[in-house]
C-alpha positions in Angstrom: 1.6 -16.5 -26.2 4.1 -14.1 -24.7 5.1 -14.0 -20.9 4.9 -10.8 -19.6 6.3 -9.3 -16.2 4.5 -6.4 -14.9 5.7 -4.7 -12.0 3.4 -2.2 -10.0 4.1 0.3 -7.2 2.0 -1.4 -4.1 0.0 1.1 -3.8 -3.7 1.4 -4.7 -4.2 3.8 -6.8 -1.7 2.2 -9.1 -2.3 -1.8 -8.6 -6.2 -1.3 -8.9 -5.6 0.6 -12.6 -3.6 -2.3 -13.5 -6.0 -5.1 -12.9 -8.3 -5.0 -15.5 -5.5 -5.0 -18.6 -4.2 -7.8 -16.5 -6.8 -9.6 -16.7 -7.5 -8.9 -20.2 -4.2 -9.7 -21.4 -4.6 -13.0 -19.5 -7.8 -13.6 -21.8 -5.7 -13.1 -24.7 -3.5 -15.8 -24.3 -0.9 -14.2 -22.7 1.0 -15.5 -19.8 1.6 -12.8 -16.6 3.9 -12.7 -14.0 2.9 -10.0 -11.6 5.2 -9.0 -9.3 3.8 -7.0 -5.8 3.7 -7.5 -2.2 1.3 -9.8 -0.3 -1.0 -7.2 0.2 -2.4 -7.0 -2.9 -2.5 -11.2 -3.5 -6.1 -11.6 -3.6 -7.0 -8.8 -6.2 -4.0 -9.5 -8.4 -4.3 -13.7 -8.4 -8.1 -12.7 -9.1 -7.1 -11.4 -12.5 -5.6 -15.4 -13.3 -1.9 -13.6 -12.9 0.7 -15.5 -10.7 1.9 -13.4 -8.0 5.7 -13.1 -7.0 5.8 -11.2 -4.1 8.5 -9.3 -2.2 8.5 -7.3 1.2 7.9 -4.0 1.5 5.9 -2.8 4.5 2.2 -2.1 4.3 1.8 1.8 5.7 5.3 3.0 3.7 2.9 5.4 1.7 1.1 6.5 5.2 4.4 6.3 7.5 7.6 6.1 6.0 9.4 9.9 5.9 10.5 9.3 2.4 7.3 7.8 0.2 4.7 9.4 2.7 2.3 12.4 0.6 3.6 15.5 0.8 3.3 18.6 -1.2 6.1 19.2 -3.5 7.3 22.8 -4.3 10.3 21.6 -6.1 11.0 18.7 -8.6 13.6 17.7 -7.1 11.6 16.9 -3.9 9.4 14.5 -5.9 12.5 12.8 -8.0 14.6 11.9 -4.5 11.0 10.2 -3.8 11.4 8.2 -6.5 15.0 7.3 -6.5 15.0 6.6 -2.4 11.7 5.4 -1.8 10.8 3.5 -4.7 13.6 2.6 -7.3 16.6 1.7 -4.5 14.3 0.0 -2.5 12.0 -1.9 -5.2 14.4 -2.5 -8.3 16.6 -4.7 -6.6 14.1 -6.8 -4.7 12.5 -7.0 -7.9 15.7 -8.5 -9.6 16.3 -10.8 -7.1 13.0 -12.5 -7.3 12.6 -13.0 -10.7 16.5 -14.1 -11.0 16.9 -16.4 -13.8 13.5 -16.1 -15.5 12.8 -15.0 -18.9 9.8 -12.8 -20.4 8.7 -11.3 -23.8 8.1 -7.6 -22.5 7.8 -5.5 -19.4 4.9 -3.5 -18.2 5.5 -1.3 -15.4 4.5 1.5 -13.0 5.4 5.2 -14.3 6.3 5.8 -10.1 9.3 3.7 -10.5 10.8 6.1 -13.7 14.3 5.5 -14.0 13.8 1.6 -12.5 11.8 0.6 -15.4 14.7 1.5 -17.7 17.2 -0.7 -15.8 14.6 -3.5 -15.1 14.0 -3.7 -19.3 17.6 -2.9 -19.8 19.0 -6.2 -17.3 16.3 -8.7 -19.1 16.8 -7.0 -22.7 13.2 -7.0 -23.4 10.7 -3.8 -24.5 8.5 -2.2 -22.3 5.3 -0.4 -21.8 5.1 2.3 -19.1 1.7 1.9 -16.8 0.7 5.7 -15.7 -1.9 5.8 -13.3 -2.1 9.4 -13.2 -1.9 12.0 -15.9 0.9 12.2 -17.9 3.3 14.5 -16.5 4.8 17.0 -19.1 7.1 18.0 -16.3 7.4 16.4 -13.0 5.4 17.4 -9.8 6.7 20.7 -8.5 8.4 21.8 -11.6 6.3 25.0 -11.7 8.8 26.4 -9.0 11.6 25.7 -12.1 14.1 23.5 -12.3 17.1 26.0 -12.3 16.5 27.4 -8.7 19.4 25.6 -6.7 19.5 27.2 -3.1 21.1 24.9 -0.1 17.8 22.2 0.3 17.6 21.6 -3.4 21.6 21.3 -3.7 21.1 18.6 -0.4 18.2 16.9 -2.7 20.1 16.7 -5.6 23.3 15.7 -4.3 21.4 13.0 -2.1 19.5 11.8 -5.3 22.4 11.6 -7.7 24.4 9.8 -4.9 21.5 6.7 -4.8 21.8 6.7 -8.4 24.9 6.7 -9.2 25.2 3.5 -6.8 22.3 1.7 -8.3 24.1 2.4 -11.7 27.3 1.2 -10.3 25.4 -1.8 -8.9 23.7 -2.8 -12.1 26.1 -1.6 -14.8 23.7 0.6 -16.6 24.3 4.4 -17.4 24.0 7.1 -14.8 21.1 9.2 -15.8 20.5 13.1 -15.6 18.2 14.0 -13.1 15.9 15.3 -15.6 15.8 11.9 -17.1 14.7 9.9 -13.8 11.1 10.5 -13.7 10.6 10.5 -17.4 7.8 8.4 -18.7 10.1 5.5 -20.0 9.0 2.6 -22.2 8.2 2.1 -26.0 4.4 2.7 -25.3 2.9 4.8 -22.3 -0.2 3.6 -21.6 -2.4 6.6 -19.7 -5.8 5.5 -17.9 -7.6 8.6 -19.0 -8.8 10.6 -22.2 -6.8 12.5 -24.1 -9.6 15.2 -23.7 -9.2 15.2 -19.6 -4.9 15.1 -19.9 -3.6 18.4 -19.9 -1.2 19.5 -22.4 -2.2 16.3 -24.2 -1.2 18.2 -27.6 2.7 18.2 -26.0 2.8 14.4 -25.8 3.4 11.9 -29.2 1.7 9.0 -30.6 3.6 6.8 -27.8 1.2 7.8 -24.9 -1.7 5.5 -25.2 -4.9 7.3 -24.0 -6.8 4.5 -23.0 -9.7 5.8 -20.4 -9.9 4.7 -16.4 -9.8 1.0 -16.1 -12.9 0.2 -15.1 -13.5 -3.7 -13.5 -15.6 -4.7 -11.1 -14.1 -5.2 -7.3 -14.7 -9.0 -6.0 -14.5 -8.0 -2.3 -16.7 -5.3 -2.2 -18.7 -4.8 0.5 -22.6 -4.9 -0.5 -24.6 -2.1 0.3 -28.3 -1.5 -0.1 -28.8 1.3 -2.8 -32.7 0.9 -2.2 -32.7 2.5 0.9 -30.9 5.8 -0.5 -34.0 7.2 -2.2 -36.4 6.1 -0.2 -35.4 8.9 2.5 -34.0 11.7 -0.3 -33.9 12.4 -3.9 -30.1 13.1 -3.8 -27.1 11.6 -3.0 -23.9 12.9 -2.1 -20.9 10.2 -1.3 -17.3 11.4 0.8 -14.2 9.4 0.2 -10.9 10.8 1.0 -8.9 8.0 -0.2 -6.6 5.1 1.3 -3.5 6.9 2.9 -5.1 10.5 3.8 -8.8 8.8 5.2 -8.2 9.5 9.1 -8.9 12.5 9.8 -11.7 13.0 12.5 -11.4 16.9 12.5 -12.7 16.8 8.3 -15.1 14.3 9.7 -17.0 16.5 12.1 -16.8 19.4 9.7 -19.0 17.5 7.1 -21.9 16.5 9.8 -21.9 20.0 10.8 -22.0 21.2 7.4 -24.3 18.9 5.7 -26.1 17.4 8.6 -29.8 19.4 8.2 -29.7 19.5 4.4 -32.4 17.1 2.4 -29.7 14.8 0.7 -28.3 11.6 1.8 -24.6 11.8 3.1 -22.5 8.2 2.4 -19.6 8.7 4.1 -16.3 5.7 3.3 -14.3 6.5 6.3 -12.0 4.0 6.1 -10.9 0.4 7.0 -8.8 1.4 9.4 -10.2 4.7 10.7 -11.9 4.7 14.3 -14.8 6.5 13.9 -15.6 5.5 17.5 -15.2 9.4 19.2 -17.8 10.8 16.3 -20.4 7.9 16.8 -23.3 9.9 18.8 -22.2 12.7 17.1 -23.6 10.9 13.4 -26.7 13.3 11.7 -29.6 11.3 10.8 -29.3 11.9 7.0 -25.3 9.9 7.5 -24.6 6.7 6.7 -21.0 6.0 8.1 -19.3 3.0 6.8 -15.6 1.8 6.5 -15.4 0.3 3.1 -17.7 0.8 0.3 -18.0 -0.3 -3.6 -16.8 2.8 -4.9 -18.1 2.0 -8.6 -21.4 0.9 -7.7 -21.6 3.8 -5.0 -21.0 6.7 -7.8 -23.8 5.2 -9.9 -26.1 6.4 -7.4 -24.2 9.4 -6.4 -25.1 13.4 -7.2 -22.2 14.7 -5.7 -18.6 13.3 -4.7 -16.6 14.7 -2.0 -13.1 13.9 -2.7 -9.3 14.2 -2.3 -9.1 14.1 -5.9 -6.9 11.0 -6.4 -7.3 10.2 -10.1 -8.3 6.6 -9.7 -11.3 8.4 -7.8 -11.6 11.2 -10.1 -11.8 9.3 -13.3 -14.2 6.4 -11.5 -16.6 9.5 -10.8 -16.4 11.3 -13.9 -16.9 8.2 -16.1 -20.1 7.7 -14.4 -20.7 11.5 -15.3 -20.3 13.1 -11.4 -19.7 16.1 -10.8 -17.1 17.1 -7.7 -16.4 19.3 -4.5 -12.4 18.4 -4.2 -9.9 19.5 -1.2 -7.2 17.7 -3.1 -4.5 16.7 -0.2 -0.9 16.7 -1.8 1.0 14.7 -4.2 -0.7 15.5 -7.9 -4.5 16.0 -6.4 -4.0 19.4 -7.4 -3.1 18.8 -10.6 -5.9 16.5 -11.2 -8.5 18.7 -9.0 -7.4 22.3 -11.5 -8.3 20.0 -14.4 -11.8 18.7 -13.2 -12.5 22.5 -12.1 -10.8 24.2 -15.5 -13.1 21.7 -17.4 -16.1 23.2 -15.1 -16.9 19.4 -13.6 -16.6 20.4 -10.4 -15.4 23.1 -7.5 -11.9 23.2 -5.8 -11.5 23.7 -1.9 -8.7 25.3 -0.4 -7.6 22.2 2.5 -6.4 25.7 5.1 -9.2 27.3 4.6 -12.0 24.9 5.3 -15.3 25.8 7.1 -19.0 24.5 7.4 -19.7 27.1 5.3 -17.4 27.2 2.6 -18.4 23.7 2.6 -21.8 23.8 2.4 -21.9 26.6 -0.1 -19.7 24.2 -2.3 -22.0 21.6 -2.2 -25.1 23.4 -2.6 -23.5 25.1 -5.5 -22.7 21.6 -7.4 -26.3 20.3 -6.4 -28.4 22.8 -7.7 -26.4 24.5 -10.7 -26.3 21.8 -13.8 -23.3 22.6 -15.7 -20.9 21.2 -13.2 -22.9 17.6 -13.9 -23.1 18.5 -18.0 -19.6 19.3 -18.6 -19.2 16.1 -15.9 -21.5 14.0 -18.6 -18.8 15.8 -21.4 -15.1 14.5 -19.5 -16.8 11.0 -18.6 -17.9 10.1 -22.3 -14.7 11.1 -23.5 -13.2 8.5 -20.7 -15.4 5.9 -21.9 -15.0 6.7 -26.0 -11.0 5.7 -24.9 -11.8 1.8 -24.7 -10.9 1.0 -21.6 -8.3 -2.4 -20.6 -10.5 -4.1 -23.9 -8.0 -1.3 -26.4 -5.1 -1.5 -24.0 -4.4 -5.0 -23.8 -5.1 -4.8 -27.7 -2.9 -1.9 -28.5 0.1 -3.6 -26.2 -0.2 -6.8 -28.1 -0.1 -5.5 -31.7 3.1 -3.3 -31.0 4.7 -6.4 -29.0 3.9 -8.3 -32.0 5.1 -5.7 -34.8 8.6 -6.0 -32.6 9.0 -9.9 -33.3 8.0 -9.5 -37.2 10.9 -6.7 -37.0 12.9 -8.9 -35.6 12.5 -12.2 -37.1 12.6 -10.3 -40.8 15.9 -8.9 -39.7 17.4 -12.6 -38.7 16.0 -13.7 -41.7 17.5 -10.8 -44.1 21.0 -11.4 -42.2 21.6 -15.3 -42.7 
């Protein structure tokens, strides 16, 4: 039995990918020492895993200037995001609260780049790299090229290599290029999605592990009645615009006004924390508003998703074969969204140029044509062909274990 740390941005769209190769490994025999903030206790010490936590504040990804979405248009904007929200403010904290322990291997979040280096590099043990999204070739806004260096990236890049040349200092570890600081680190890279669905899946090696979305039930799910869906309409379209970018009353009003008098049921996930309270007598009949809903058990019954295009919420849709009208937001929602809409699964909305109609066209269009929901039913068997957390947790194991033959045959040929 090998103890493992794994070490997760706190964030959900990377903890709840995460969760069902815990728990699998846990099954296996192996011993996991999940490290997070309290936010994320109930899910994680659901998987069997003991939580160390460490703080961090809960709306960083909503509030803080640094970690908060945003669009990026140069690399280097996304890499200072790494290095000053993320690495300098998680590495250390992560250090400190482990401090004195010793584990087999690391997994760890492909957000934290650079980090996971010096995390396996201080405890001199292998690691796998955890990458919720798709495997970035380049990083996020590297189709603007690296080489342009007018005064704001020269600021970026300055600021950047001054954080990391610190942390280096600080943990006596090689200063890396900047290039090298988001690169997908680790002896595996395990990717929760198909090798069919990854773009440029024919520029990455035999190390990236294409393992499918990791799909596992949700214990504190809300339950929902699915019964009374077709008893008013045949068809079912479901909105959900995520955890950080939910709040937005404006979109809101725009989708009862656009799909208000159409023949279809409208689920709506607005949010645990949104108040819906100025919209509530303005709710068509064919709406049913709620904060929370199961997202897996929701798309089983869905025709259509509405979406930011997050992957988790991508992949979750398309393994259960639904086709999509995105308005992806920022970060790599484009990315993801020119994918889904490249492989024809689903139509992409410009977030400026948003109206009932464009709207209602979009859906309409989804509904009624079906090749958005065959070439759907195409990506989503290819997602669950990958194996799921059942092949990761196997694949993870067999390489951690081909490292200790390597290594026991080489004490034994030295003595």
């Amino acid at each position: 039995m090998a103890r493992v740390l794994v070490v997760i941005t706190p964030a959900e769209g990377h903890v709840n990918p995460s969760l069902g190769l815990v728990t699998q490994l846990i099954d296996s025999g192996e011993e996991i020492v999940y490290v997070c903030t309290e936010e994320y206790r109930s899910r994680i010490e659901q998987t069997g895993a003991l939580l160390i936590t460490y703080p961090f504040p809960q709306d960083a990804f909503s509030l803080d200037p640094v970690l908060k979405p945003q669009e990026y248009t140069h690399p280097y904007q996304f890499i200072y995001m790494m290095v000053g929200g993320i690495i300098q403010r998680i590495i250390p904290e992560v250090l400190r609260v482990i401090e004195n322990q010793k584990f087999d291997y690391l997994i760890f979040d492909s957000l934290m780049g650079w980090g996971g280096t010096i995390l396996a590099e201080k405890l001199a043990i292998p690691a796998v790299c955890s990458v919720a999204s798709f495997a970035f070739v380049n990083p996020l806004g590297a189709g603007e090229g690296m080489q342009e260096m007018d005064t704001n990236t020269k600021e970026l890049y300055d600021a950047t290599m001054k954080i990391t040349r610190a942390l280096a200092q600080e943990f006596q570890v090689s200063i890396p290029a900047i290039e090298e600081i988001p690169v997908h680190a680790g002896e595996l890279k395990l990717v929760y999605t198909s090798r069919y669905f990854q773009p440029q899946a024919d520029q990455l090696d035999d190390r990236f592990i294409f393992t499918g979305p990791s799909i596992i039930p949700r214990q504190d799910a809300q339950t929902f009645s699915f019964e009374r869906l077709r008893e008013r309409y045949p068809q079912t379209v479901y909105i959900a615009m995520g955890t950080i970018l939910n709040k937005n009353l404006d979109f809101y009003q725009l989708c009862f006004e656009a799909f208000g008098d159409l023949p279809v049921n409208v689920v709506l996930s607005s949010g645990k924390y949104t108040d819906m309270e100025p919209l509530a007598d303005q709710i068509p009949s064919n709406f049913i508003v709620m904060p929370y809903i199961a997202q897996l058990e929701m798309l089983q019954h869905t025709d259509v998703f509405i979406t930011h295009a997050g992957m988790n919420s991508t992949s979750e849709a398309l393994y259960y074969n639904v086709p999509l009208v995105m308005i992806p937001l920022t970060s790599d929602q484009p990315l993801v969204a020119n994918r889904v809409q490249e492989l024809g699964a689903g139509i992409t909305l410009n977030k400026y140029q948003l109206s009932v109609a464009v709207m209602r066209e979009a859906l309409l269009e989804v509904l009624s044509n079906p090749s958005y929901k065959q070439q759907a039913c195409i990506i989503g068997e290819s997602l669950r062909q990958a194996g799921g957390y059942k092949r990761a947790a196997k694949m993870i194991m067999s390489h951690m274990a081909s490292i200790d033959r390597n290594v026991s045959n080489t004490k034994l040929f030295n003595k």
